[in-house]
C-alpha positions as CSV (number, residue, x, y, z in Angstrom):
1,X,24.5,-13.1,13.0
2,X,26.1,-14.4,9.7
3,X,26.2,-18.2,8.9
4,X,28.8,-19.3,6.7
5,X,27.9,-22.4,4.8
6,X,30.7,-24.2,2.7
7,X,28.5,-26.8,0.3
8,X,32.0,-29.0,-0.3
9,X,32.1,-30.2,2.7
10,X,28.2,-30.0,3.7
11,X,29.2,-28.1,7.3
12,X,27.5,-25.1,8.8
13,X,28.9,-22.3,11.2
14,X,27.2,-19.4,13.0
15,X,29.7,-16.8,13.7
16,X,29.3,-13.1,15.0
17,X,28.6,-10.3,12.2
18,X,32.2,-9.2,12.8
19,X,34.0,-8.3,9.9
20,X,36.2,-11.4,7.7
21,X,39.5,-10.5,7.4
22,X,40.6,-9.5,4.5
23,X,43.0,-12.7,3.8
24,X,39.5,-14.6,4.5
25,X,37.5,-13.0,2.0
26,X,37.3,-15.6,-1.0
27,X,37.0,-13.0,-3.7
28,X,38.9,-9.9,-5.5
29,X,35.7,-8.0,-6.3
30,X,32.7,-7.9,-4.1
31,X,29.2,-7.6,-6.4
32,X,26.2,-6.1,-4.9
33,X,22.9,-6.1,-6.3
34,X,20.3,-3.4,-5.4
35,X,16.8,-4.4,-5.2
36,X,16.1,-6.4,-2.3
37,X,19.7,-6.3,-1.2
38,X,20.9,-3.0,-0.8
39,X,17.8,-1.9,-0.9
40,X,14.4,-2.8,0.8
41,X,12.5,-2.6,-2.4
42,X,12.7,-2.7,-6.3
43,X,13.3,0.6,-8.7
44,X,11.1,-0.8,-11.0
45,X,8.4,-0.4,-8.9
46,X,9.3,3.1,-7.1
47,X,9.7,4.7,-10.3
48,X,6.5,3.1,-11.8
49,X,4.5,4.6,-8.6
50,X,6.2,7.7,-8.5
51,X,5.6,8.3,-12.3
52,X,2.2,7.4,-11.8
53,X,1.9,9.8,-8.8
54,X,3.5,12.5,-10.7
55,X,1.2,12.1,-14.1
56,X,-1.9,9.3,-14.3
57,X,-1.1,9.1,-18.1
58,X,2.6,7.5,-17.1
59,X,1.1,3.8,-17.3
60,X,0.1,4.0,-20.9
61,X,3.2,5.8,-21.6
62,X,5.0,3.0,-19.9
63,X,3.1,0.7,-21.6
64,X,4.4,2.1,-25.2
65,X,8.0,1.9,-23.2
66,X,7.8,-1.4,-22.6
67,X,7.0,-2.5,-26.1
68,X,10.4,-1.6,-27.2
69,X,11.5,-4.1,-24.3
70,X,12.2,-3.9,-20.1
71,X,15.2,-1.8,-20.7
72,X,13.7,0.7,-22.7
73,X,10.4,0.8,-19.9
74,X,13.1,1.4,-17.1
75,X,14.9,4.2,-19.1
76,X,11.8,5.9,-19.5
77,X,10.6,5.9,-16.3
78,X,14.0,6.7,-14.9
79,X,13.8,9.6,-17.0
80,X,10.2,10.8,-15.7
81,X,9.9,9.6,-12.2
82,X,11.1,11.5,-9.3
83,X,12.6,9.1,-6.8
84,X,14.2,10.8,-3.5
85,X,17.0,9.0,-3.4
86,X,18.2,9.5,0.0
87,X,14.9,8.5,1.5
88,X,15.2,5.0,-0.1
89,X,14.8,2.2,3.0
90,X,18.5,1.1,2.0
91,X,19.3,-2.2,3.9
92,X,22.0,-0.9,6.8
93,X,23.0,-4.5,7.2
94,X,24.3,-4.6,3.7
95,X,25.6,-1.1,3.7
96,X,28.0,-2.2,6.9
97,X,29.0,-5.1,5.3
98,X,29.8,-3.4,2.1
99,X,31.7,-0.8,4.0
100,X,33.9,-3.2,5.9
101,X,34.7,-5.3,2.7
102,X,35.6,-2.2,1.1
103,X,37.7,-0.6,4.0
104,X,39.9,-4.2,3.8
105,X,41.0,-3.6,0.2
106,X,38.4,-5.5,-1.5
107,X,37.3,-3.6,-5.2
108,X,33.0,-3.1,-5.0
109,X,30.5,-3.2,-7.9
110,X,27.1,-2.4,-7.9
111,X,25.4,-4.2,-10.7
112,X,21.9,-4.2,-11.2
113,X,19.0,-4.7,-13.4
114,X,17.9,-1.3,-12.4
115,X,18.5,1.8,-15.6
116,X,22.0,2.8,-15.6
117,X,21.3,6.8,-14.3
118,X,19.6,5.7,-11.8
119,X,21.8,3.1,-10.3
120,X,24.9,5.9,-10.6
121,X,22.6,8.5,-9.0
122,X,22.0,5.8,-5.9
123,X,25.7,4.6,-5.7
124,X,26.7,8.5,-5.6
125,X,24.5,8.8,-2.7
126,X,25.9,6.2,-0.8
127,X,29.6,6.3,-1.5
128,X,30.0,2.4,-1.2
129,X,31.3,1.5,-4.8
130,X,34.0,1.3,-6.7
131,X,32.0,0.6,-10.4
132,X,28.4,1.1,-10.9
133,X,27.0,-1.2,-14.1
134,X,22.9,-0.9,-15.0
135,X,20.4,-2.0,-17.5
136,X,21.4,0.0,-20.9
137,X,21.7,-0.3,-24.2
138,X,19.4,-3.0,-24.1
139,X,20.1,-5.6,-22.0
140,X,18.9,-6.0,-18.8
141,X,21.4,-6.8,-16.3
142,X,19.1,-9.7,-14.3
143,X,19.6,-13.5,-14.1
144,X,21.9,-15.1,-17.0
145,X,22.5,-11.7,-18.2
146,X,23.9,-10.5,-15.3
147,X,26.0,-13.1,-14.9
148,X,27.7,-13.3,-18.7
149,X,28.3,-9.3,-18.2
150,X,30.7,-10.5,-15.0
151,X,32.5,-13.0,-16.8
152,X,32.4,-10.9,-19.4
153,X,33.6,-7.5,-17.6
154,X,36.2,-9.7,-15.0
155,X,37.1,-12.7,-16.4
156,X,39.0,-15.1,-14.5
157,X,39.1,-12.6,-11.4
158,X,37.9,-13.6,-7.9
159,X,33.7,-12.6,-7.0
160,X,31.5,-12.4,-4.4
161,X,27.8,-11.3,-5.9
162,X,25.3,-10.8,-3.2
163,X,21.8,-11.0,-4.0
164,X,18.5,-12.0,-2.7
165,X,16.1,-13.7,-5.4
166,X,15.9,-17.1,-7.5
167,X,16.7,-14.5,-10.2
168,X,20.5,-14.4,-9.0
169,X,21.0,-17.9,-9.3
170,X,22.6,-18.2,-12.6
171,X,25.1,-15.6,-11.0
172,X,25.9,-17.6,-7.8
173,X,26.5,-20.5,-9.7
174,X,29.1,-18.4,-11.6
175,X,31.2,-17.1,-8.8
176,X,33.5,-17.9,-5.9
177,X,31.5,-16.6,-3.6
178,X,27.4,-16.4,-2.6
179,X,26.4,-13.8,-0.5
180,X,22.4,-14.1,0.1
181,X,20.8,-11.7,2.0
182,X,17.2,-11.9,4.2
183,X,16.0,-15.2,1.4
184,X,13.4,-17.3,1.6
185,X,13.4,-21.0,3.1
186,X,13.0,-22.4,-0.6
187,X,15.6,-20.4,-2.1
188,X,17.8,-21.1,0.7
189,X,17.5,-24.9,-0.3
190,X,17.9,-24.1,-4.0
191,X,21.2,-22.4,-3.0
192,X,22.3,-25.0,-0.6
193,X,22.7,-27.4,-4.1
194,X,25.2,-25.4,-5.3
195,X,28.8,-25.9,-5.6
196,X,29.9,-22.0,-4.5
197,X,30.5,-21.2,-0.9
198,X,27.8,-19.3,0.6
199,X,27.5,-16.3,3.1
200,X,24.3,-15.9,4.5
201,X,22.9,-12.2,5.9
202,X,19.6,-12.6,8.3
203,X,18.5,-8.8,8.9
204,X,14.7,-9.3,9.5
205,X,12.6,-12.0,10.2
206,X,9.8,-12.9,7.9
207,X,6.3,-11.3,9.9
208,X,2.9,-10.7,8.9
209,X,2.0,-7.5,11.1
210,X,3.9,-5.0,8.3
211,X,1.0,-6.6,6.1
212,X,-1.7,-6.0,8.7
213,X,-0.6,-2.3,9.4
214,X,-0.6,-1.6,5.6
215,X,-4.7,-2.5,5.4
216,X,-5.0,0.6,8.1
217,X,-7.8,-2.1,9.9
218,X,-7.7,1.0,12.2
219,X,-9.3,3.1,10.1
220,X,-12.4,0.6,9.2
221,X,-13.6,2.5,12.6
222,X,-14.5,5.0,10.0
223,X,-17.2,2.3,8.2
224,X,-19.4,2.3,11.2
225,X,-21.3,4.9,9.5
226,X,-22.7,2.5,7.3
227,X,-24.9,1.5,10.4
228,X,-25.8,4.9,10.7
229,X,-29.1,5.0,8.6
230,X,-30.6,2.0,10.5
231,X,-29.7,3.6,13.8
232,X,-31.5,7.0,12.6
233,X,-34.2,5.5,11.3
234,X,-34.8,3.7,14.1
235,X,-35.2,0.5,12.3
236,X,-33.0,-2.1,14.2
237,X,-34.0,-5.4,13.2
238,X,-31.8,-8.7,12.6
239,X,-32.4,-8.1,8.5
240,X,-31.0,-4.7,8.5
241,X,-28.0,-5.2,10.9
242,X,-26.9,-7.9,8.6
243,X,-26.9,-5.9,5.8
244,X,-25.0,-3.1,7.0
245,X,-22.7,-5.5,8.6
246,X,-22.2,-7.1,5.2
247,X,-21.7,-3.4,3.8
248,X,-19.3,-2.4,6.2
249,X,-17.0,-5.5,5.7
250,X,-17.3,-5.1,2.0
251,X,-16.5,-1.3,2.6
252,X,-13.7,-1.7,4.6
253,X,-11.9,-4.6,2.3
254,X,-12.3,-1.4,-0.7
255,X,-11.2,1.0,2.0
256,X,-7.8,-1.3,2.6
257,X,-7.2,-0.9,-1.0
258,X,-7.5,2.2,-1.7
259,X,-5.3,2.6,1.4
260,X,-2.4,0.6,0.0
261,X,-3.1,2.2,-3.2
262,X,-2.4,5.5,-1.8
263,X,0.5,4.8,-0.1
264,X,2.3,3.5,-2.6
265,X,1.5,6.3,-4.5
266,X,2.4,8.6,-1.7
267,X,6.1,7.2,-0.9
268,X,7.9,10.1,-1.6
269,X,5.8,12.3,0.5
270,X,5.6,9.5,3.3
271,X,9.4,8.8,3.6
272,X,9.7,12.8,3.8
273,X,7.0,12.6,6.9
274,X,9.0,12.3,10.6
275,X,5.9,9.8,11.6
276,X,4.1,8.2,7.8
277,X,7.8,7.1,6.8
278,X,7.1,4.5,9.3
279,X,4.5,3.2,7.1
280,X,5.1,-0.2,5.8
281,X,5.8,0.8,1.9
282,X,7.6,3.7,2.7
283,X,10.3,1.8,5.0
284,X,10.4,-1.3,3.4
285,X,8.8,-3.9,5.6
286,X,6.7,-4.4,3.1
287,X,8.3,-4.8,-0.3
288,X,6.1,-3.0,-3.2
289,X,6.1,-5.1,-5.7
290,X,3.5,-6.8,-3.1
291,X,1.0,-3.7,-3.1
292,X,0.0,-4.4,-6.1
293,X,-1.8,-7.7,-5.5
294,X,-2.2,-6.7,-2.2
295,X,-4.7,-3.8,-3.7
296,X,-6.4,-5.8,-6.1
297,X,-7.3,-8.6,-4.0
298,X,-9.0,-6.3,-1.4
299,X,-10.6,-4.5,-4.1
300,X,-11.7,-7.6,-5.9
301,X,-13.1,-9.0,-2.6
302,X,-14.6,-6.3,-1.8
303,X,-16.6,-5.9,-5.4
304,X,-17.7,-9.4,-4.8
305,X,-19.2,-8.6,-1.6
306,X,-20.9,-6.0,-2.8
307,X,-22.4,-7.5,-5.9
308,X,-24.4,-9.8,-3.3
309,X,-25.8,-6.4,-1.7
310,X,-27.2,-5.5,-5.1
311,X,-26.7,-3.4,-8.1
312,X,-27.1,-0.3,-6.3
313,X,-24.9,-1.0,-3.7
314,X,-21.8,-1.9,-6.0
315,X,-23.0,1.3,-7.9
316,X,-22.5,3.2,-4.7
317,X,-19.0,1.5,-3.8
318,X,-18.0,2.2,-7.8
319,X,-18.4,5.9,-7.2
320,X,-16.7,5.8,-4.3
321,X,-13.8,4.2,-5.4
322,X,-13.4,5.9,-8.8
323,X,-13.8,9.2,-6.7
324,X,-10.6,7.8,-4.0
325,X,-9.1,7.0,-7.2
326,X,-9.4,10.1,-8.3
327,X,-8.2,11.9,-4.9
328,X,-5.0,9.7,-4.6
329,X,-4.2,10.7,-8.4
330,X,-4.8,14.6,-8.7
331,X,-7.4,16.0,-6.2
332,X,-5.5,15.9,-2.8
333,X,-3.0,18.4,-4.4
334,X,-6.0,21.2,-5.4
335,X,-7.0,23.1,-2.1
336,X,-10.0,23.3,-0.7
337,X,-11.4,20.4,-3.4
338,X,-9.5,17.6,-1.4
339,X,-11.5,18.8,1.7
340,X,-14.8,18.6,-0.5
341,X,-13.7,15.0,-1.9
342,X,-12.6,13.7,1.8
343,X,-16.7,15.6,3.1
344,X,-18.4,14.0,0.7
345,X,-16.4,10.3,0.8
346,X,-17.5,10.3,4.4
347,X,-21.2,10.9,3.5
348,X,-20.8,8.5,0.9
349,X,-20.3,5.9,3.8
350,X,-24.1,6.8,4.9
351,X,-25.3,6.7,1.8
352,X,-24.0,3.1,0.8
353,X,-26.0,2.4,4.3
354,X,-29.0,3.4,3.2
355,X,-28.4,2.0,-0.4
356,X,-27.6,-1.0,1.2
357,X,-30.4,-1.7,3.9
358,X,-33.2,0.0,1.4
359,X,-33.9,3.3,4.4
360,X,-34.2,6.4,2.6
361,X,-31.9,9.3,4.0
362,X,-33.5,12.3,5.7
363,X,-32.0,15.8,4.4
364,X,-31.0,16.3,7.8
365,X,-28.6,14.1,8.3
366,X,-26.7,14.4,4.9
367,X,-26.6,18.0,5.5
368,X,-25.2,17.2,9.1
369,X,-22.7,14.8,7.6
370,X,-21.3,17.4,5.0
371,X,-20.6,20.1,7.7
372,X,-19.7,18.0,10.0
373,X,-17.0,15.9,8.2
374,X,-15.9,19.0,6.0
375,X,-14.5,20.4,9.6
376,X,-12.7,17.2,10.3
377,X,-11.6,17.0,6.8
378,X,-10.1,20.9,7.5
379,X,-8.7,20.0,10.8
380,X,-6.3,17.2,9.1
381,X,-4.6,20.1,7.1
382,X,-4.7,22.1,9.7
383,X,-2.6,19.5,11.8
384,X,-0.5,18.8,8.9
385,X,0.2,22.7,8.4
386,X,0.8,22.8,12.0
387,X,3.0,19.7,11.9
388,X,4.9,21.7,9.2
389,X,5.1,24.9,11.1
390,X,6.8,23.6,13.4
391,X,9.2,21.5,11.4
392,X,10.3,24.9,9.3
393,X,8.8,23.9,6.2
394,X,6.8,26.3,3.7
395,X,4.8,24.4,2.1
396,X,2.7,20.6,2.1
397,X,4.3,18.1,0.0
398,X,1.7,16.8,-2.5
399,X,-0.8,19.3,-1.1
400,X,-2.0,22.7,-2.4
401,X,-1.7,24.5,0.5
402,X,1.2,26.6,2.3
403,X,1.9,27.5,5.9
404,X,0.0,30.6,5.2
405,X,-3.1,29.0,4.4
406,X,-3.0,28.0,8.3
407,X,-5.5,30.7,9.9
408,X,-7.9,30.7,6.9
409,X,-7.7,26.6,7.2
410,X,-8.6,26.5,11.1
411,X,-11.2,29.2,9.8
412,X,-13.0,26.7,7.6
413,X,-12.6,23.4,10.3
414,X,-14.8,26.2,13.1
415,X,-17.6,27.7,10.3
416,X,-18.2,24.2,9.2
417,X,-18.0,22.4,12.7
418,X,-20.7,25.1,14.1
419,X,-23.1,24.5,10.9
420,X,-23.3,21.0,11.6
421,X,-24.4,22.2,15.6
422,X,-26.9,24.1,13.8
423,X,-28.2,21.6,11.6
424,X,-28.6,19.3,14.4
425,X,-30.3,22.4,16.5
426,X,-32.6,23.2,13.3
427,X,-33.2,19.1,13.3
428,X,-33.7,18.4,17.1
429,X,-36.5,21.7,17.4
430,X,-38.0,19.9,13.9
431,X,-41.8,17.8,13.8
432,X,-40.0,14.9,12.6
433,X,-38.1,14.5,16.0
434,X,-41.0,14.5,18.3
435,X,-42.3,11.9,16.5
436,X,-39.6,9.5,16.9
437,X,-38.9,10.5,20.3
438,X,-40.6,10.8,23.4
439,X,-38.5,13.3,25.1
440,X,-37.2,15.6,22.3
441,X,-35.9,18.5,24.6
442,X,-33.6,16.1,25.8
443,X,-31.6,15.7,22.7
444,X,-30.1,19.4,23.1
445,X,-27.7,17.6,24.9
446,X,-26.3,16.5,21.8
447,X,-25.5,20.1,20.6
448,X,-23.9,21.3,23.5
449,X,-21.4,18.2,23.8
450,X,-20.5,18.6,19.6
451,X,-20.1,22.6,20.5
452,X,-17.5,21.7,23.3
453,X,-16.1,19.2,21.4
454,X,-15.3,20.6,18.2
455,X,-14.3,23.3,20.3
456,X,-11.7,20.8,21.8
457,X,-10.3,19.5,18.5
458,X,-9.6,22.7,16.9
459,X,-7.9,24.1,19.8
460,X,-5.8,20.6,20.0
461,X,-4.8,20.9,16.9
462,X,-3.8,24.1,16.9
463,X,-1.4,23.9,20.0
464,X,0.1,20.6,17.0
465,X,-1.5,18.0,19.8
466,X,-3.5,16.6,17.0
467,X,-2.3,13.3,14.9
468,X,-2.9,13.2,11.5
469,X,-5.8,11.6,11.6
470,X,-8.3,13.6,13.6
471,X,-11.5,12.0,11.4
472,X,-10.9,9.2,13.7
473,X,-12.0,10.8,16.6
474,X,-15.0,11.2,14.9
475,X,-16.1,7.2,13.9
């Protein structure tokens, strides 16, 4: 639906999204602006994150950019950031309605605060637009700006600008006619004072669950092992659950933010993936410019949690996030390392557990942990080379490893899933179990269910069965 407001006369109709006639459209030249119109999210902020993806010395470099001014930071990362253009979530909404007003005759712009090259490279794509005009030669094309370079460039010609922020304002208030698209309630009353004619395009309702999904709370299943030390030791008590309850919600929180972290820095890769491009970032129900606080205020939660576990605690969650850190940045692209760093992140999870709750860790079950979650870790590249198999592509996006590698990868997930049964089998025949148990011989059950089950998982994924996210099945 499209509501057509006319301010003179204070009257509001709801019509059908049908197309205006051409001797109905108020305006010569129909204006589009790109972030958060035609597009689902901002340039400034997919090039920053793809930049950043690409090289972790881009912010500083950006930094030095953006001293010379915004249109000198955009221009550089332009220049450096590899953006897949036709992955972009582009608003279809606006692309229809573009289309239409340009199949009636009507001339189309795209003018944006986004760098010049990259705006042309987008409106190529596309096809929609007459003229293309960007951020160069130091201006940026946003707010007042924007709206002297249309006076400037059309004079005393007929426009429609659509747009979508308080930013575009200064731009309505210039023209003959307002087009917003998917704006807030306030800005809608802001608009509603002004003189122009408005047009109003509704293509998704304001919802929290893109938010929700974006924190992964599915994969805080994976923090449980924080309990695990109190469980193995045997030490249950109301002090100890507490603790670890305290350190799993303070580990999750980080968790949430390292997830948003690394999908923002994974868009590119995501919106290339038949099932990740769902993710909230990657198609736009989430706009990006909101990961960023989104990421700190977990993290910064999370911190503050685990301050009140102790020093050694927020040690332990330090490590562990300068290590994620360190994974999203660089390490997920060196084989074998990332299935090292995603082993020992896991074990990391038991030792904050013990950290936390005071229980020292036996050798046994940090050397079952290792094993153990190094063959999970292996099994989510093997699904993902399977996945890729499958889809006719040679090698992993963002990943060291080719379709090749997929034997000597399902290789590693077997070896390492039967040391951890042997570990257990070297640990269940051990003088320390039949002290803590009554009926030791009992726990050979344990072996024979992880033999069949690894078992399982391996041949699941191979047959490309397997999500990408097999770890799960583990927590």
């Amino acid at each position: 639906m499209c509501r057509i407001l006319c301010n003179n006369h204070r009257i509001a109709v709801t019509v059908e999204r049908a197309p205006v006639s051409r001797k109905d459209f108020p305006a010569d030249i129909l204006v589009v602006d790109l972030d958060g119109t035609l597009l689902r999210s901002d340039m400034l902020y997919e090039s920053f994150w793809a930049a950043l993806g690409q090289d972790w010395r881009s912010p500083i470099r950006a930094g030095l950019a953006l001293r010379q001014g915004k249109p000198a930071l955009k221009r550089y990362l332009s220049e450096v950031a590899e953006v897949d253009i036709p992955t972009l979530p582009y608003n279809e909404d606006v692309i229809a309605y573009v289309r239409a007003r340009r199949a009636e005759g009507i001339r189309t712009a795209l003018v944006t605060a986004t760098d010049q090259n990259m705006a042309q490279d987008i409106a190529a794509h596309l096809g929609l637009f007459d003229e293309v005009h960007g951020t160069k030669d130091g201006i940026n094309l946003k707010g007042a700006n924007k709206a002297a370079f249309l006076k400037e460039t059309y004079g005393d010609k007929r426009l429609a600008y659509m747009g979508d922020t308080t930013a575009d304002l200064p731009v309505w208030e210039a023209v003959d006619l307002a087009i917003t698209v998917d704006i807030p309630d306030a800005l809608r009353a802001q608009v509603a004072k002004l003189e122009t004619p408005v047009h109003e395009i509704s293509s998704s309702a304001p919802s929290a669950q893109p938010y929700l999904k974006a924190l992964r709370p599915h994969q805080w299943l994976k923090n449980i092992l924080v309990f695990l030390p109190m469980l193995a030791a045997h030490q249950i008590t109301g002090a100890t659950f507490l603790t670890s309850l305290l350190a799993f919600i303070s580990f999750s929180l980080v968790a949430s933010s390292v997830y948003v972290l690394n999908d923002l820095l994974d868009l590119k890769v995501d919106r290339a993936h038949p099932r990740k491009c769902k993710r909230p970032f990657a198609a736009g129900t989430v706009p990006i410019a909101h990961g960023t606080g989104m990421a700190t205020g977990r993290l910064g939660a999370g911190a503050l949690l685990a301050l009140l576990l102790g020093g050694a605690f927020f040690a332990t969650m330090l490590v562990y996030y300068v290590v994620t850190l360190a994974y999203s940045l660089t390490l997920k692209r060196r084989a074998v390392v990332d299935i090292c760093v995603l082993a020992g992140l896991y074990t990391m999870r038991i030792i904050a557990g013990g950290v936390a709750t005071g229980i020292e860790l036996s050798v046994w079950l940090l050397a079952f942990s290792i094993f153990f979650f190094f063959s999970m870790a292996a099994v989510k590249r093997q699904a993902e080379l399977v996945d890729m198999a499958e889809r006719g592509k040679l090698d992993a996006s963002g990943r060291g490893y080719t379709v090749k590698d997929l034997d000597i990868i399902s290789m590693m997930s077997i070896g390492a899933g039967y040391m951890s049964i042997l570990v257990m089998a070297l640990y269940v025949n051990s003088p320390v179990v039949a002290d803590l148990y009554a009926n030791p011989a009992a726990l050979w059950g344990i072996c024979f269910v992880l033999l069949y089950w690894i078992s399982r998982i391996v041949i699941i994924t191979h047959r490309g069965h397997m999500n990408d996210a097999p770890v799960l099945c583990a927590a």
